[in-house]
N, C-alpha and C positions, 0 to 999 in steps of 0.2 A: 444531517437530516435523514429523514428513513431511507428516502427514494439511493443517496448514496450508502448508506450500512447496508440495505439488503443488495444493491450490487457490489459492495466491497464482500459481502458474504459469498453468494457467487463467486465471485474469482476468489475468494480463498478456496473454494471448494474444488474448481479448475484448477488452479497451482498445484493442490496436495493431492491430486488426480494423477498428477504429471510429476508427480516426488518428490517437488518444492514443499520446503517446510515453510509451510505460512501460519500467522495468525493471526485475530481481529481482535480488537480491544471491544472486550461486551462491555462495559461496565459507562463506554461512551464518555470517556473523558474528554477535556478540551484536548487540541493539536500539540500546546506545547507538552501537554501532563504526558501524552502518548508518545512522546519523543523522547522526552527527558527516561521514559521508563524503558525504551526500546535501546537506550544508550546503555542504561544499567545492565539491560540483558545480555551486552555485548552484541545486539544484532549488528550485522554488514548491511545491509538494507531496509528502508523503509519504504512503503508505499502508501502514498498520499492518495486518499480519492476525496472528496467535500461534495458540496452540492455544486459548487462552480464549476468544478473539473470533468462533474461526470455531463453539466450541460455542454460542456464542450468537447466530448467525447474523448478525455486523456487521462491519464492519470501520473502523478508524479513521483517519480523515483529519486529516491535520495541514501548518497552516499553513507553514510551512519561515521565512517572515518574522517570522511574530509568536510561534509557538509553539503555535500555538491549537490544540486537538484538535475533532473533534465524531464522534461515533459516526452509521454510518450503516449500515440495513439491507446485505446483500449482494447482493439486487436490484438497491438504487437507487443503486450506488456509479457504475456505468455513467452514469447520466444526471445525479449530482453534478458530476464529473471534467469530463464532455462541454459545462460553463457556461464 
């Protein structure tokens, strides 16, 4: 939904602030089409935000090798990422 794209824009803009190479999918594809394309890219991580996550104040990191997810505040996504 908009309300999470334009906070996933934010924190991208926050992360590449902080030297993390981030990106958002504009083009607004479904979750899996966004995964299946971040898998091709060889990314190490994904960052999940929906409209569900961001009412719940979290957003979901996922391991791109293993599959792993873990929820993690929207505070402290910042100083997860930055390990």
């Amino acid at each position: 939904g908009d309300d999470a794209y334009m906070a996933g824009m934010k924190l991208m803009q926050q992360l590449r602030s902080h030297g993390i190479v981030a990106e958002i999918d504009y083009r607004r594809r479904s979750l899996k089409s966004q995964l299946r394309f971040a898998d091709s890219e060889k990314y190490a991580t994904a960052l999940i935000l929906g409209e569900d996550e961001l009412a719940r104040g979290i957003g979901v990191i996922r391991d791109m090798a293993d599959s792993e997810q873990r929820e993690v505040a929207l505070g402290d996504i910042l100083s997860e990422l930055a390990d």
